[in-house]
C-alpha positions in Angstrom: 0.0 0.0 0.0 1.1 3.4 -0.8 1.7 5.5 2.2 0.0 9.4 1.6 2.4 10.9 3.0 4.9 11.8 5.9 6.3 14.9 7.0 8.7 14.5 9.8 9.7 18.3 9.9 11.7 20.0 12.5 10.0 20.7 15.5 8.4 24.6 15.9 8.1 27.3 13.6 11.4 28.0 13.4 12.1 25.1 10.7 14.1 27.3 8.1 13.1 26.4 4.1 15.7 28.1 2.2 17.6 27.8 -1.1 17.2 29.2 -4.4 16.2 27.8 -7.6 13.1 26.8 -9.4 9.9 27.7 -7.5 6.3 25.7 -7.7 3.9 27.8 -7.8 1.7 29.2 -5.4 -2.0 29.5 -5.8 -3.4 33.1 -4.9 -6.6 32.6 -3.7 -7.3 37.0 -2.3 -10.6 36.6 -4.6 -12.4 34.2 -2.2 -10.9 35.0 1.1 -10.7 38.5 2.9 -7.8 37.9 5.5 -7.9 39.1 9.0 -5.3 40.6 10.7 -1.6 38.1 10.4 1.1 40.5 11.5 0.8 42.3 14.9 -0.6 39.7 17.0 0.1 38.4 20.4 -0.1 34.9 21.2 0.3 32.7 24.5 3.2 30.1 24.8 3.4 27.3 27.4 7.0 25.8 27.6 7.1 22.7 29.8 10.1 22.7 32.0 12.3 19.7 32.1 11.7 17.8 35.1 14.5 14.9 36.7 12.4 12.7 35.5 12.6 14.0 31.6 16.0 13.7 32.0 16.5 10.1 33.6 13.8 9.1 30.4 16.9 10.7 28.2 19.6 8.5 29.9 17.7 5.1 30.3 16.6 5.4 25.9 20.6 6.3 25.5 21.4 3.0 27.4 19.2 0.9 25.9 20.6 -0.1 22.8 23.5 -1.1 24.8 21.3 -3.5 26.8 21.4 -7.7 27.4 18.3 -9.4 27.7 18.6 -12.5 29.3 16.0 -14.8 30.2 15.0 -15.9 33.9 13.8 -19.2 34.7 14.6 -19.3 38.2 12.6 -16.2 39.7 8.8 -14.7 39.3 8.7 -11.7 36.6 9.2 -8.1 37.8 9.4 -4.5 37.5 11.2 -3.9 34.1 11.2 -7.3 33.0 9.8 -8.1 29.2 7.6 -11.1 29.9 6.0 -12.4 26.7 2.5 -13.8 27.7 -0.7 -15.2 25.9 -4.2 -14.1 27.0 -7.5 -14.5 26.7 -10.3 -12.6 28.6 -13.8 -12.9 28.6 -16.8 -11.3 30.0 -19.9 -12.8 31.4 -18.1 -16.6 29.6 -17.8 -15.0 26.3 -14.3 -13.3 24.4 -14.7 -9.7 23.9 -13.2 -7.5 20.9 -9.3 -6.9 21.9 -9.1 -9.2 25.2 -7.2 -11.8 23.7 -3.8 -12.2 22.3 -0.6 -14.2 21.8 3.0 -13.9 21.6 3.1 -9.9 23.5 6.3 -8.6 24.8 5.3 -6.6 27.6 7.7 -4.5 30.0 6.3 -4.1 33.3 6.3 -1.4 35.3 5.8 1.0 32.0 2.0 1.5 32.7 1.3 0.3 28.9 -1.3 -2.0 30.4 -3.8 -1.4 33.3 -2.2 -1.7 36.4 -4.0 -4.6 37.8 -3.1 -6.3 34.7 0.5 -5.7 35.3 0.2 -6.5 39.0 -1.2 -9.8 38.5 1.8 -11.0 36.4 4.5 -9.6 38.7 5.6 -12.7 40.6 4.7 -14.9 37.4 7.7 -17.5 36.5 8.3 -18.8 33.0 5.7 -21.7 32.2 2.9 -20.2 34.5 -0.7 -19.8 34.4 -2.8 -17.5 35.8 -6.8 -16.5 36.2 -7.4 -13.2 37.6 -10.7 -10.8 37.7 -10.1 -7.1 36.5 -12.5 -4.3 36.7 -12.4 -1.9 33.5 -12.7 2.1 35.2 -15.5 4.2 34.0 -14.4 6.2 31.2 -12.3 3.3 29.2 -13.6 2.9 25.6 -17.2 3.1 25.8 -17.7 -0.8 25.5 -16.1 -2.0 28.3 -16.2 0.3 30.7 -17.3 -0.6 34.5 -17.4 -4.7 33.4 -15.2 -6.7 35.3 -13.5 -9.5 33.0 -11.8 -12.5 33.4 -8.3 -13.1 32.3 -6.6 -16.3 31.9 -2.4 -15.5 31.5 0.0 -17.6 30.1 3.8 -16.2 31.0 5.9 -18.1 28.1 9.0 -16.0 28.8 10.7 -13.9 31.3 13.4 -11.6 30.0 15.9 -9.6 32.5 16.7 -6.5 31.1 20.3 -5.6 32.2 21.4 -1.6 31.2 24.8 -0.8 30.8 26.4 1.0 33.9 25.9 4.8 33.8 29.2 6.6 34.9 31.8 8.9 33.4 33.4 5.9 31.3 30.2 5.2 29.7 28.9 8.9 29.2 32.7 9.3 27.4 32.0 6.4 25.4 29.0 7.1 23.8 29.3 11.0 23.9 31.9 13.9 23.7 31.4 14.3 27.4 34.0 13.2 30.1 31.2 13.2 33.0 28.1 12.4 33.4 27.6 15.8 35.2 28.3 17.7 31.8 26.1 14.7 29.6 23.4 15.9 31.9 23.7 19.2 31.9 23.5 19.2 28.0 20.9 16.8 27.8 18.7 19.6 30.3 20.2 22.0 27.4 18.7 20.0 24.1 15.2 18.8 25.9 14.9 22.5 26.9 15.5 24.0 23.2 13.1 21.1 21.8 10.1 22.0 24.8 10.4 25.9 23.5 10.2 24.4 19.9 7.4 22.8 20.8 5.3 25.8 22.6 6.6 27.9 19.3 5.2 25.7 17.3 1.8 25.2 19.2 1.9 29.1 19.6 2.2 29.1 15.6 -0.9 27.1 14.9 -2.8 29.0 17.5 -1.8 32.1 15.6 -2.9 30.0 12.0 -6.5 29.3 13.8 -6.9 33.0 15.2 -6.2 34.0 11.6 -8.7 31.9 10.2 -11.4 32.8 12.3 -11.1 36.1 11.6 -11.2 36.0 8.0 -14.7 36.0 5.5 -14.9 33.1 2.7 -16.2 33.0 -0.2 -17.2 29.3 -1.6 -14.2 27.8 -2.8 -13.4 27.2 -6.5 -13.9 23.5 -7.3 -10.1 22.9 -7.9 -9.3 23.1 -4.5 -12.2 21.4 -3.2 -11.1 18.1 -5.1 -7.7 18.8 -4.0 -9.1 18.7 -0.1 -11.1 15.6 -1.0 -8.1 13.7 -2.1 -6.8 14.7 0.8 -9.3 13.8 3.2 -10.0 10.5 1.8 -6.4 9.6 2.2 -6.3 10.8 5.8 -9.5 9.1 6.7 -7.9 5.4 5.3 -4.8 6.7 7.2 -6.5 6.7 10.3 -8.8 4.0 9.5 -5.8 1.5 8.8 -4.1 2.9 11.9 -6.7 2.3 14.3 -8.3 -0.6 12.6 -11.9 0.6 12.2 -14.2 -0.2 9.3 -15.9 3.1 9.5 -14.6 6.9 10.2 -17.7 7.8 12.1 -16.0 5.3 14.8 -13.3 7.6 15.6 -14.6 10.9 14.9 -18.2 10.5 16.3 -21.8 10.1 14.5 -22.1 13.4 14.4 -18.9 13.8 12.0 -20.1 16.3 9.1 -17.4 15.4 6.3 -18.8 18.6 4.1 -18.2 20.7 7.3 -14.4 19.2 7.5 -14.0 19.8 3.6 -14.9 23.8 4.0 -12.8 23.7 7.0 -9.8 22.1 5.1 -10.5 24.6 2.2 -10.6 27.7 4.3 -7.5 27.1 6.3 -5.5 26.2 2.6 -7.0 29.6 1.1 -5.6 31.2 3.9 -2.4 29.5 3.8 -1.8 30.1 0.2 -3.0 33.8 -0.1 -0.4 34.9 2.9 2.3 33.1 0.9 1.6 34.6 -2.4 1.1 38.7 -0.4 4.3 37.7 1.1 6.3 36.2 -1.5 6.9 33.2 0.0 7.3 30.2 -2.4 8.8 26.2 -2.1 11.7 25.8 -4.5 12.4 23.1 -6.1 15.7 22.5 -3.7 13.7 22.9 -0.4 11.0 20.0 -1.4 14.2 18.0 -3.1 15.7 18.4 0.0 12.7 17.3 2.0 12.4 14.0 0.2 16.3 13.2 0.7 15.4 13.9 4.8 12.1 11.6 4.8 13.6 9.0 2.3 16.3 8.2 5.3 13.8 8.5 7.9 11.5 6.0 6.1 14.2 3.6 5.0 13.9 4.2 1.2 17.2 3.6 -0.8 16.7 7.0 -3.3 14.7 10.3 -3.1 13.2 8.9 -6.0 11.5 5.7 -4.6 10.2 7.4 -1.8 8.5 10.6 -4.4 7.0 7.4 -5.5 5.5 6.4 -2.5 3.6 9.5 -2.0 0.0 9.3 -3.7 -0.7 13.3 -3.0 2.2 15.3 -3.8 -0.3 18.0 -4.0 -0.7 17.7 -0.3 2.9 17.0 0.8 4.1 20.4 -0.7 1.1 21.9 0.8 2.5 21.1 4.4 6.0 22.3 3.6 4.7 25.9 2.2 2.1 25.5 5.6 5.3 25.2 7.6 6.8 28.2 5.7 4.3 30.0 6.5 4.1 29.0 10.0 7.5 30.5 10.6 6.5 33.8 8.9 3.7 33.9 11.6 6.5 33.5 14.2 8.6 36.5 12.8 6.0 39.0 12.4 3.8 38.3 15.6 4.5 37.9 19.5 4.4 35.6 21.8 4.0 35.7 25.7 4.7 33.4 28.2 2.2 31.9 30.4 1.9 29.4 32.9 0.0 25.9 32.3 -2.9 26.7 34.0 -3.8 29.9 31.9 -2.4 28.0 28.5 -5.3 25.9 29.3 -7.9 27.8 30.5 -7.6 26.1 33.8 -8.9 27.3 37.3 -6.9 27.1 40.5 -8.1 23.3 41.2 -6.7 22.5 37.5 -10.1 22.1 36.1 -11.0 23.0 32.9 -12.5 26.5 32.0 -14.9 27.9 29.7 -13.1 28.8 27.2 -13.0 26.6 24.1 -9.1 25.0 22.9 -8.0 24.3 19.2 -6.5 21.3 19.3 -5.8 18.4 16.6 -6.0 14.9 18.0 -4.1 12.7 16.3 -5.4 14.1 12.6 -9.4 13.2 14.0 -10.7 16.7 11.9 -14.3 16.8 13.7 -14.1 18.7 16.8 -16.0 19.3 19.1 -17.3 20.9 22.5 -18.2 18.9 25.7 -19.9 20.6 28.6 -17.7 20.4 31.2 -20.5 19.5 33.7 -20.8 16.0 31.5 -17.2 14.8 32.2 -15.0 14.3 35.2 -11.3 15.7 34.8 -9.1 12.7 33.6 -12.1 11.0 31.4 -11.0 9.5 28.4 -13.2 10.3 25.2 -12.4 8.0 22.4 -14.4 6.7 19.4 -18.2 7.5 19.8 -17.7 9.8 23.0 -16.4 12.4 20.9 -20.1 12.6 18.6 -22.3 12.7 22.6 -23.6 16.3 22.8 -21.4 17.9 20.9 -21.8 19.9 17.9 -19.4 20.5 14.8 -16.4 22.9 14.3 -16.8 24.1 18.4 -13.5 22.7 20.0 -12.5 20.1 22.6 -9.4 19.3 24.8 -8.6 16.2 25.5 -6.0 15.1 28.1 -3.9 12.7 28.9 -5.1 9.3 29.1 -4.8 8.7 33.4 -2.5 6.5 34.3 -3.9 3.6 35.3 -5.7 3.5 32.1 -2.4 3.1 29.8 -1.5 4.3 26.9 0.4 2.2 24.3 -0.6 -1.9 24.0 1.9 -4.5 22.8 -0.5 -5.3 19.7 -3.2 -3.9 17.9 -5.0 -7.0 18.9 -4.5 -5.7 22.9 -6.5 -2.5 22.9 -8.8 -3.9 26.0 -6.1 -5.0 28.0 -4.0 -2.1 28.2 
């Protein structure tokens, strides 16, 4: 299958496109679209800080590729172990969707899985069997949720993982750092350039959306309505494929309006394009060479060539670099103040949600759209059909971090449930 595309651009706005040469063109599109103001505005920046705990995540991914794996047979499984299990859960006698699988590599102690999951497997020795009750929390996936399952575990394998030893010899092996004092100290240095990145970038869309919002539309021309198609059909089958659903209203919600996307889509390209042709800026043909040489590593493809070939809407991939380009003129021409969490995200001083409505994207899901606050508790998860539930199109929702004890990543597709 032909990917769509893949943009792994540097982080924030201040990606520079430059070089000289042969330019595509760009489409002016001033006739439809009467811009609001895109120079001259302010916007608000949250930069995380980087925590201890950021940094010791930086260390332990540096050691593991230096790591041995070695498999126990004489002790039960535990923290920071890879067991490799088979299991099968039912509910009320019968398997559910997800509750089973084979062959999963699972490192406890990550929180991938539900914690009572994980618990009932620490202690587990190679060639054990186990039968354990777990209670899915309120707020899972909108099948499960509440139902207490029952989960028969097979451990097949328990791996040790043993790091390499983290002092000054290591650190001056791997790096050009004689302590670890000074690896640290840099490491603070890079997360903390690549978390104001971030915030710069997240600032820049923020100041895209404010733009967009501001401006009138006309109806787009047809052109670049079957241009938006294309592209939404090829990110709805990316997303599709991704999460394994047969139908796009099961991730973005019954109430999904695709035409209501489309004009959405259009809009924000009109936009884009019309500030790029006012201001000149254009995507040589060097920049989007240069762009395919970047992604062709990064996507293991032997030439630029092969991985051009790979891409069924080029139209779309050079849309997102001139986006990008236009993203950093946003940053040079506007400003951008500091602010604390809590006002980034509307919050009050218990850390609840405000009033005010957040742009977000979630995971390219295009139909956004408002919850009342009174009809979640802080820390729900909405997924799937939850996001369609008294909400109406183009308002805006945030949603948070998944809690905890919920997880986040499973082992297989096939292990949604038991995360």
């Amino acid at each position: 299958m032909k990917k769509r595309y893949t943009l792994l651009l540097a982080a924030g706005c201040a990606l520079l496109l430059s070089g000289c040469g042969g330019k595509s063109d760009v489409k002016d599109y001033s006739k439809y679209v009467e811009l609001g103001a895109y120079t001259g505005l302010s916007a608000d920046r949250y930069v995380t800080e980087v925590t201890d705990a950021d940094v010791q995540d930086y260390i332990e991914s540096d050691l593991m590729p230096g790591a041995e794996y070695n498999e126990i047979t004489d002790r039960g499984a535990q923290d920071g172990d890879v067991v490799v299990i088979d299991y099968t859960g039912t509910i009320d006698g019968k398997e559910f969707d997800g509750g089973s699988a084979t062959d999963i590599e699972m490192e406890l102690g990550t929180g991938s899985y539900l914690d009572e999951f994980e618990d009932a497997i620490v202690g587990m020795k190679a060639g054990e069997e186990k039968t354990f009750d777990l209670t899915f929390p309120e707020g899972y996936d909108g099948v499960v949720d509440g139902q207490t399952a029952t989960f028969q575990v097979s451990v097949k394998s328990v791996i040790e993982v043993v790091l390499p030893e983290y002092n000054d010899e290591y650190v001056a092996s791997i790096s050009d750092y004689s302590t670890t004092a000074e690896y640290e100290a840099n490491i603070r240095e890079t997360l903390a350039q690549e978390y104001e990145e971030e915030a710069t970038s997240n600032a820049c869309e923020d100041l895209l959306y404010t733009v967009i919002s501001e401006s009138t539309f006309q109806e787009a021309p047809k052109e670049l309505l079957e241009a938006c198609r294309t592209a939404m059909a090829a990110e709805e089958a990316d997303i599709k494929e991704m999460f394994g659903a047969d139908d796009i209203t099961d991730l973005y919600g019954e109430d999904y309006d695709p035409d209501a996307y489309l004009e959405e889509m259009a809009n924000e390209r009109m936009v884009v394009y019309t500030i790029a042709a006012k201001e000149g800026l254009e995507l040589t043909d060097e920049e989007y060479q240069a762009s395919l040489e970047e992604n062709m590593e990064l996507d293991g493809y032997l030439t630029a060539e092969d991985y051009e070939a790979s891409i069924d809407d080029k139209d779309s991939y050079k849309y997102e670099l001139l986006r990008q380009k236009v993203l950093n003129f946003l940053a040079d021409n506007n400003t951008f103040q500091d602010v604390s969490e809590d006002e980034y995200y509307d919050m009050d001083e218990d850390g609840d949600w405000g009033d005010e409505e957040i742009d977000m994207e979630l995971q390219g899901v295009a139909a956004l759209a408002e919850a009342p606050e009174e009809d979640f508790a802080e820390g729900d998860v909405l997924e799937g059909d939850d996001l369609g539930d008294d909400m109406e199109d183009g308002d805006a929702v945030f949603i948070g971090d998944s809690p905890e004890d919920v997880g986040s990543e499973a082992g297989a597709e096939d292990a949604e449930s038991a995360e």
